[in-house]
Every structure is written in C-alpha cells, then in structure tokens.
TORPA-4810 file (N, C-alpha, C, O; in nm, 3 decimals):
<nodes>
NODE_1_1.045_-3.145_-4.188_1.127_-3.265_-4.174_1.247_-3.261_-4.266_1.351_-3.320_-4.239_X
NODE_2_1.229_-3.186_-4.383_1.297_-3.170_-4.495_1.467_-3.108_-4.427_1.559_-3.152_-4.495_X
NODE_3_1.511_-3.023_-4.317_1.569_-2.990_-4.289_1.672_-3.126_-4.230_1.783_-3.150_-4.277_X
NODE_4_1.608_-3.202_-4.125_1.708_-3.295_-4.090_1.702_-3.401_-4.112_1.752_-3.486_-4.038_X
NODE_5_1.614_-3.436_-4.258_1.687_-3.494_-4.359_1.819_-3.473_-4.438_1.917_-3.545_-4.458_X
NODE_6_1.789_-3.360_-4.470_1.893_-3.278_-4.522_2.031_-3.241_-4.424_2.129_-3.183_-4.471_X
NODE_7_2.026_-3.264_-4.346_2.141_-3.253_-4.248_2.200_-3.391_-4.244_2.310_-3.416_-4.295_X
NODE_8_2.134_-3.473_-4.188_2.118_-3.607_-4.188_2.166_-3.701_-4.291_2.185_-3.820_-4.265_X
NODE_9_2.182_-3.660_-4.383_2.265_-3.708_-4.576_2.366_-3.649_-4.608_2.449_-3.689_-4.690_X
NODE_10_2.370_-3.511_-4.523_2.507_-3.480_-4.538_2.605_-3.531_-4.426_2.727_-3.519_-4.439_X
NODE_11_2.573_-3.563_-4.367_2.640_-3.600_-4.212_2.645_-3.752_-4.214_2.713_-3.797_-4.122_X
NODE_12_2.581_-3.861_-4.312_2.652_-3.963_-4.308_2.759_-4.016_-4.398_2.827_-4.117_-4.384_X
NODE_13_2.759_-3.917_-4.504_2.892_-3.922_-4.596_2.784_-3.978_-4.707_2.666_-4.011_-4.701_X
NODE_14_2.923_-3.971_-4.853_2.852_-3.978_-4.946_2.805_-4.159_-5.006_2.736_-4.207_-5.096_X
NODE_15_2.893_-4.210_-4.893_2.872_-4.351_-4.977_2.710_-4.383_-4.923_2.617_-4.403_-5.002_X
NODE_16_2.701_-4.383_-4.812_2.592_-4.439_-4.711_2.481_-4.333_-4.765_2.376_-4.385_-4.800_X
NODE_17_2.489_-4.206_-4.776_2.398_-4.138_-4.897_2.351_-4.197_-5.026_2.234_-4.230_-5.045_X
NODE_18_2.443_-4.207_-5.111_2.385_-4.301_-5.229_2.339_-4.395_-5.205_2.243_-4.438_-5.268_X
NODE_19_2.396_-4.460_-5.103_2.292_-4.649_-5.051_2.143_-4.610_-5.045_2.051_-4.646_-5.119_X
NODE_20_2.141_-4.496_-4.898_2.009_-4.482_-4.886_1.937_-4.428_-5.023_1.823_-4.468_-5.048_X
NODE_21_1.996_-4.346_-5.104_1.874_-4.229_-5.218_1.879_-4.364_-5.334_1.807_-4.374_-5.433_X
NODE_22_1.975_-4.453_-5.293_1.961_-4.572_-5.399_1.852_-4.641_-5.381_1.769_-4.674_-5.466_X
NODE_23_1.853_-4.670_-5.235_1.734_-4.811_-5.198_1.619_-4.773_-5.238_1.542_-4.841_-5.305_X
NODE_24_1.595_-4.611_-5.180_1.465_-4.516_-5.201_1.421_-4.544_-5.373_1.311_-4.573_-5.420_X
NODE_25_1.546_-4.524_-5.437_1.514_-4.512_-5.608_1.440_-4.642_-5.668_1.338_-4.645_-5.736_X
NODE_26_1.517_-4.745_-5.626_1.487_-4.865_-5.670_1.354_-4.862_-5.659_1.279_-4.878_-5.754_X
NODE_27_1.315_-4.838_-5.529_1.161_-4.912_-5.455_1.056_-4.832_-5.581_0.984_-4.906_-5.647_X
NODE_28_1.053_-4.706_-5.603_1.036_-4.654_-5.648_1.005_-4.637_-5.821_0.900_-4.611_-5.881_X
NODE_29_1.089_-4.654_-5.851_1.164_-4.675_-6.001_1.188_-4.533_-6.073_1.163_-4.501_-6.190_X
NODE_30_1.257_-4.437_-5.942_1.296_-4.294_-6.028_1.463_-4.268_-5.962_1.513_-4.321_-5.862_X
NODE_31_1.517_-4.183_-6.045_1.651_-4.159_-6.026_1.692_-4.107_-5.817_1.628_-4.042_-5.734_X
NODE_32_1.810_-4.170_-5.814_1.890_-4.086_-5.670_1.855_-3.895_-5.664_1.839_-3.819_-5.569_X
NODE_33_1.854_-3.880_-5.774_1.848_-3.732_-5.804_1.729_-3.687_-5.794_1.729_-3.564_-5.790_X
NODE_34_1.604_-3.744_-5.786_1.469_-3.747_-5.807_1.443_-3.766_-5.690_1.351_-3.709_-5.631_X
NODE_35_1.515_-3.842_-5.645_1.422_-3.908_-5.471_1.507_-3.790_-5.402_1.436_-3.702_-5.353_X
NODE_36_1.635_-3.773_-5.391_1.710_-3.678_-5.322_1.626_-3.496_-5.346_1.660_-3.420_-5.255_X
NODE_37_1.577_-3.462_-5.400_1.488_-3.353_-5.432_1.336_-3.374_-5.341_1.284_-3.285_-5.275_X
NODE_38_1.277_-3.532_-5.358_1.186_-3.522_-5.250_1.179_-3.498_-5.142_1.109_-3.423_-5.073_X
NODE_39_1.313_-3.613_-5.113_1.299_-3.620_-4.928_1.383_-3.486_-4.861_1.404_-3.479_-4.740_X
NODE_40_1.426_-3.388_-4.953_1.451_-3.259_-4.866_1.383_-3.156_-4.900_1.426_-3.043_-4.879_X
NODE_41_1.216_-3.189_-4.983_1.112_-3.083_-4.979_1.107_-3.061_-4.887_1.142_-3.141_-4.799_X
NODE_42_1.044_-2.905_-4.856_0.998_-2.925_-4.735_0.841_-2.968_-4.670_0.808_-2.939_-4.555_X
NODE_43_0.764_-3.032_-4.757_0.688_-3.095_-4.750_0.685_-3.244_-4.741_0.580_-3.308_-4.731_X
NODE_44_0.817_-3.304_-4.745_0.859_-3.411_-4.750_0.815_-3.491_-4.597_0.832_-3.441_-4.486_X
NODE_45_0.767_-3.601_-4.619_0.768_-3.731_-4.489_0.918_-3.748_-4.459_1.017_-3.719_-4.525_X
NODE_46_0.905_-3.795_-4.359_1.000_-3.841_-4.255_1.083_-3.938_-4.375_1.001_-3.988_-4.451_X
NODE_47_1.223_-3.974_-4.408_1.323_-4.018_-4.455_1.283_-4.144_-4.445_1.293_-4.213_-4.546_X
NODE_48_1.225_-4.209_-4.311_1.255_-4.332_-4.335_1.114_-4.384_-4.395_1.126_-4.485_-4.463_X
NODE_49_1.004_-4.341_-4.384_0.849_-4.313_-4.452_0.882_-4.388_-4.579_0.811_-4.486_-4.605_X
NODE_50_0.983_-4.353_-4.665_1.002_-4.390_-4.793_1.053_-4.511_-4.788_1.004_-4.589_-4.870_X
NODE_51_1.142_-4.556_-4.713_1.174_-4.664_-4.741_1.116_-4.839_-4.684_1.015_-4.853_-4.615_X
NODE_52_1.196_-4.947_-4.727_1.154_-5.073_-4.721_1.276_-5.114_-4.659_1.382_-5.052_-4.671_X
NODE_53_1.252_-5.274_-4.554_1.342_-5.340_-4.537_1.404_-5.438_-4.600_1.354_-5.506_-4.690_X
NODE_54_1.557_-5.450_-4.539_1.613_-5.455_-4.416_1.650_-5.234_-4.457_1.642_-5.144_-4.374_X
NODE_55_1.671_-5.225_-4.548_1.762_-5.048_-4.589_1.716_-4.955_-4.461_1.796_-4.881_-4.406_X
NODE_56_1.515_-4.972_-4.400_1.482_-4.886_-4.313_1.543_-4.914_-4.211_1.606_-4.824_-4.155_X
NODE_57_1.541_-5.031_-4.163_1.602_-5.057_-3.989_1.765_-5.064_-4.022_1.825_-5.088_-3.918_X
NODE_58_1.805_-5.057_-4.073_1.960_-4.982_-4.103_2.020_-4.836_-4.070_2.122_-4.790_-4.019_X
NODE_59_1.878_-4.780_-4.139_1.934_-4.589_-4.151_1.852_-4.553_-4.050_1.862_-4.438_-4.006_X
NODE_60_1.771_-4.629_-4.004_1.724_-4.590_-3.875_1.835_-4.615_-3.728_1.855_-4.547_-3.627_X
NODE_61_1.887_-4.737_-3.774_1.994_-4.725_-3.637_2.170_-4.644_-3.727_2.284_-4.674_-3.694_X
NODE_62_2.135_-4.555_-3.825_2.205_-4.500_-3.862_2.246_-4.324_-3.798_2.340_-4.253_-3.761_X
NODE_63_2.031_-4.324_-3.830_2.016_-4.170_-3.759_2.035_-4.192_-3.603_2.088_-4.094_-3.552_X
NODE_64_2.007_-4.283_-3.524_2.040_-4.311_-3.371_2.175_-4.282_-3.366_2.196_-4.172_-3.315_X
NODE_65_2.269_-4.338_-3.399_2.399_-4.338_-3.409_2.447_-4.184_-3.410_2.522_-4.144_-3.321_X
NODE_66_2.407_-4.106_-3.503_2.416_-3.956_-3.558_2.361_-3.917_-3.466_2.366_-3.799_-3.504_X
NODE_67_2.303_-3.910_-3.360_2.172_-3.857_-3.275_2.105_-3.784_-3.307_2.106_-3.670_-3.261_X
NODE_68_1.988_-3.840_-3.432_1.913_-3.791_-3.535_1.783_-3.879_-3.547_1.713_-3.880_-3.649_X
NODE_69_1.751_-3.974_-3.402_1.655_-4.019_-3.442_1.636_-4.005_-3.264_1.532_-4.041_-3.209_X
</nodes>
C-alpha cells in the first residue's frame, strides 16, 4: 500500500501533504516526519486507516479526485 501512498503525497502537493501528515500527527501525538515514514512502510495500512474525521472523508474524496481511490 506503501507505494500509492507514496505516490499519492506526492501528487497532491506539498500544502495538502502537510495537512494530511499533520492531522495523522496530531491524532497521534508524533511528528509529520514520524507519521510520513509510517504510512510509506511498506507494511503500512491503507493512508486513510490512520486517520479521523472530518481530515478522512476529505483525502478520501481527495484520492477520488487523483484517481487514487
């Protein structure tokens, strides 16, 4: 999954990147840099797995948009 995640963060630019590895961090309580290393393990769950709403049903009609979901 780790792959088009990783495609998928680069392809929505960097602002909408930090939103999402932000929302992920918060929920969390570890750095953008920390969560961004998970979700492109390649053992990593599905991108949106990690997150909470409203941020999931956002980057979910984000990856639709990208035709990535």
């Amino acid at each position: 999954m780790s792959h088009n995640t990783t495609a998928f963060l680069a392809a929505v630019g960097e602002k909408a990147k930090a939103l999402i590895l932000g929302s992920i961090a918060r929920h969390y309580g570890r750095s953008a840099e920390e969560i961004y290393v998970e979700v492109t393990d390649p053992d990593a769950h599905h991108l949106l797995d990690y997150m909470v709403e409203p941020d999931r049903g956002a980057t979910s009609a984000l990856m639709q948009r990208h035709g990535m979901r």
